[in-house]
C-alpha positions as CSV (number, residue, x, y, z in Angstrom):
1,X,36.7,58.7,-6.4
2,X,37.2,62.5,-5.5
3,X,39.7,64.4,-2.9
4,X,37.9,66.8,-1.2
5,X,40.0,68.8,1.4
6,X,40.4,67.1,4.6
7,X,38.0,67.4,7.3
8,X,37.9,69.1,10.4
9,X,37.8,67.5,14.0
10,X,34.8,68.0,14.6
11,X,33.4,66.2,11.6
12,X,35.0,62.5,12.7
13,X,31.6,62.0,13.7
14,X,30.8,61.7,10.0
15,X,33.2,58.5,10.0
16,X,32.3,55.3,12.2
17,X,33.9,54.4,15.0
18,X,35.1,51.3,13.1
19,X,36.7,52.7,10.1
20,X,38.4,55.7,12.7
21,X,39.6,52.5,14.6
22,X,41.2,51.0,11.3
23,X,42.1,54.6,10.2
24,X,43.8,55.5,13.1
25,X,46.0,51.7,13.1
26,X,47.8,52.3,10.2
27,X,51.4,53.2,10.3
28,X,52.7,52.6,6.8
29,X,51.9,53.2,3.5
30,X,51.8,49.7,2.8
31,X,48.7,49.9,5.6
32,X,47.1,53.2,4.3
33,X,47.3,51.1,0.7
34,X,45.5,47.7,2.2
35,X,42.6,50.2,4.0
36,X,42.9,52.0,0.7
37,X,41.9,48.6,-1.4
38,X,39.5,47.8,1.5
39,X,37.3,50.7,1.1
40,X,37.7,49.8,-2.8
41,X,35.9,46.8,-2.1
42,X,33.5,47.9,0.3
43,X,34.7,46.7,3.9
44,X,35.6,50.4,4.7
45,X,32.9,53.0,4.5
46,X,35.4,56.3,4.2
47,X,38.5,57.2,3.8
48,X,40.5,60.3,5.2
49,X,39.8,61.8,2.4
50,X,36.3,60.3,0.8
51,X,33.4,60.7,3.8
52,X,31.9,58.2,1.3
53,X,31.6,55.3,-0.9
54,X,33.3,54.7,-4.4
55,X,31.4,56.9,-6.9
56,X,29.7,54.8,-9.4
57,X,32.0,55.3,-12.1
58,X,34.9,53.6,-9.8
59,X,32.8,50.5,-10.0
60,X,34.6,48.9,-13.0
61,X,38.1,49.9,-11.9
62,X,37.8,48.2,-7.9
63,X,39.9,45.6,-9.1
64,X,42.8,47.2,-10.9
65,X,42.6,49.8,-8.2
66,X,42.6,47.6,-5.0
67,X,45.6,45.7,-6.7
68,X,47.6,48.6,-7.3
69,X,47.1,49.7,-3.5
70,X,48.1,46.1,-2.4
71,X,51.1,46.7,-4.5
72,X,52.4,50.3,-3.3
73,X,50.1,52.6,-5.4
74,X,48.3,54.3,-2.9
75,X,45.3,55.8,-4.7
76,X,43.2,59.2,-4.1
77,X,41.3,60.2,-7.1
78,X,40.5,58.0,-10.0
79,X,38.1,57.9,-13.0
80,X,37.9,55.9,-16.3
81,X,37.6,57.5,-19.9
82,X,34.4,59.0,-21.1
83,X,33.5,60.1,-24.6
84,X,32.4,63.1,-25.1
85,X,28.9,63.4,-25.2
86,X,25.9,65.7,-27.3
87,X,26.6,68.0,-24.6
88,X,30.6,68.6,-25.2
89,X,31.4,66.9,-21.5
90,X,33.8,64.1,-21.3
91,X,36.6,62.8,-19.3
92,X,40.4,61.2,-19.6
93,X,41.2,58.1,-17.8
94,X,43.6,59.0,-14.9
95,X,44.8,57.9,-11.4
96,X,46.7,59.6,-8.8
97,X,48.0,58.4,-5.8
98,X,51.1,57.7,-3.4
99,X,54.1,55.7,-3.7
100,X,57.4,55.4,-1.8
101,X,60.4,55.5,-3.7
102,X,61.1,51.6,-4.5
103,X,57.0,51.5,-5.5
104,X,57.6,54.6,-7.9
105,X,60.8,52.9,-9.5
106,X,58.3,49.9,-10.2
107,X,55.6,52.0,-11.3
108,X,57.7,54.1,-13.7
109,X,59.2,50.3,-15.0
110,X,55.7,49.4,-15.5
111,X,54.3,52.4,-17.2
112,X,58.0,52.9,-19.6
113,X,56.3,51.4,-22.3
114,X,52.8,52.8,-22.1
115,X,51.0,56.0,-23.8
116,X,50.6,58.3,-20.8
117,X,51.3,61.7,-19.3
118,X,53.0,61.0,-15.8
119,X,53.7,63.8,-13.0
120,X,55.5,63.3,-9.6
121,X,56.7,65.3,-7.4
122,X,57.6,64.7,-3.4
123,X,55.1,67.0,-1.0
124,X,56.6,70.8,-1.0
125,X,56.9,73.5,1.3
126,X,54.1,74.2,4.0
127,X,52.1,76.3,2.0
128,X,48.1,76.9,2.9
129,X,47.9,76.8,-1.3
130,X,45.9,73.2,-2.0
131,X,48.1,72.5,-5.0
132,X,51.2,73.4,-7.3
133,X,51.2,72.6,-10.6
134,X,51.6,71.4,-14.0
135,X,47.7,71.2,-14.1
136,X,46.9,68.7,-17.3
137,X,42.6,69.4,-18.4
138,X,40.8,65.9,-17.6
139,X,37.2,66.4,-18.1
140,X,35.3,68.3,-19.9
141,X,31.8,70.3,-19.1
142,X,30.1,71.7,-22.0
143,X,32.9,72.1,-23.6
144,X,34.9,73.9,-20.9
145,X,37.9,72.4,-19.2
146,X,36.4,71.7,-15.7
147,X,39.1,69.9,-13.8
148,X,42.5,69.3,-13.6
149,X,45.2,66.5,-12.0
150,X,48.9,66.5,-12.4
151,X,49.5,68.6,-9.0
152,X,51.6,68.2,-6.0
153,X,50.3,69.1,-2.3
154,X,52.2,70.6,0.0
155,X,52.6,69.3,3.2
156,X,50.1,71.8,5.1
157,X,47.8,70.2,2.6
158,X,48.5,66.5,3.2
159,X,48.8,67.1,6.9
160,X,45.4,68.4,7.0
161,X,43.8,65.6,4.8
162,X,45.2,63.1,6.7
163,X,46.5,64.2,10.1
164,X,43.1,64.7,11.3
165,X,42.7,60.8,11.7
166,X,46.2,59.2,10.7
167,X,49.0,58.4,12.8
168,X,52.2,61.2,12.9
169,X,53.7,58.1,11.6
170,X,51.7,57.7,8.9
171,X,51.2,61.2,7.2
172,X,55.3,61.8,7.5
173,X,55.5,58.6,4.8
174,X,52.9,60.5,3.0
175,X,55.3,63.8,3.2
176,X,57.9,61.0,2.4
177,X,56.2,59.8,-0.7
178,X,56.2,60.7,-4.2
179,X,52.9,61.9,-5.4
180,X,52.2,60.6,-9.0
181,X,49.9,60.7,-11.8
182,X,49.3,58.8,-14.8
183,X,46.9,60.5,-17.2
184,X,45.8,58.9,-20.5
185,X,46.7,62.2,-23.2
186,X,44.5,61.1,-25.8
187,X,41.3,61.1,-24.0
188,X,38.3,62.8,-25.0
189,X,38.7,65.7,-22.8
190,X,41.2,67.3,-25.4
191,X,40.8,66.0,-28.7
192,X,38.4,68.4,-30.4
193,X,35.9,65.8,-32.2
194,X,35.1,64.0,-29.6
195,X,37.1,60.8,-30.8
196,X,40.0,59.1,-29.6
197,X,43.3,60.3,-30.7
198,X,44.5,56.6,-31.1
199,X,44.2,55.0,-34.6
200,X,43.7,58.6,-36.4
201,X,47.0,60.3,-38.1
202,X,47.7,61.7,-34.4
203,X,48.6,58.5,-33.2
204,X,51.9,58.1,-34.8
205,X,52.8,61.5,-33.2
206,X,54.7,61.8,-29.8
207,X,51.8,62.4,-27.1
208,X,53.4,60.7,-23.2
209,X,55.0,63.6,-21.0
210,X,57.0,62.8,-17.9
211,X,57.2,65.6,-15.5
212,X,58.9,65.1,-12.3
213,X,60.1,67.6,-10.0
């Protein structure tokens, strides 16, 4: 599931008039997180963000990810692990989404134990620039690093993802919120044979980063 930038006016018309209805209700990001998990599972068409339905790849992950709405995780871009292939192109296994503070102490609680890279970071400054960083590699085309997650958006950003069809209500809790990411380190997208980090002499090595600004 992708974030491309958020449209302009003029381009509601690529949105039904019943998903702009439901869009347009929510107030909370306990509502934005129960559309969220309803587009998962196909009763929404769009998002704010996603003119679209699930890519493919989501297809396997709807119900972790419509949970994980339902429980505060408000999710934006997801995709699972991919090895790399004959080509050199591969991908980690990473989410990133929304959550206010009591649903990031959970999530942190949750994810103390695990092998991942987090980043969050509350929205910054109203900057026209899309992202600030740190920028962790999670996928891989011909063996180039081809995209990134791990950022922050500002609030110019977020406001114009979401202020186009959200309630003022509703994007201030996203201003509010603390934008996290969980990135799995040892995916293929990094390790330089193409094979899983875990189980080789690697593993036993220190690889989760916390960043959190």
């Amino acid at each position: 599931m992708t974030t491309p930038p958020g449209p302009e006016a003029d381009e509601t018309e690529e949105m039904s008039p019943e998903d702009q209805e439901r869009w347009r209700s929510a107030r909370t990001l306990a509502d934005l997180g129960e559309l969220t998990a309803q587009f998962l599972e196909g009763k929404l068409q769009q998002t704010p963000t996603h003119l679209g339905p699930p890519d493919s790849e989501t297809a396997d992950l709807i119900p972790v990810l419509a949970a994980a709405n339902r429980a505060g995780y408000i999710t934006h871009q997801s995709q699972p692990g991919i090895p790399r292939d004959e080509h050199g192109s591969a991908q980690r296994a990473n989410v990133s989404g929304y959550a206010s503070g009591e649903a990031f102490a959970r999530l942190m609680a949750a994810a103390s134990g695990a092998d991942l890279i987090i980043t969050a970071a509350r929205s910054l400054d109203g900057s026209e620039d899309r992202d600030f960083g740190p920028f962790f590699p999670i996928t891989l085309d011909y063996g180039e690093k081809f995209t990134w997650d791990g950022h922050a958006s500002s609030r110019h950003v977020l406001g114009d993802s979401y202020g186009w069809i959200c309630h003022p209500s509703t994007v201030d809790a996203l201003f509010a919120a603390w934008q996290v990411t969980l990135i799995d380190p040892c995916g293929d997208a990094t390790t330089p044979s193409g094979q899983s980090c875990r189980g080789s002499p690697r593993a036993s090595q220190p690889r989760a980063a916390l960043v959190i600004r």
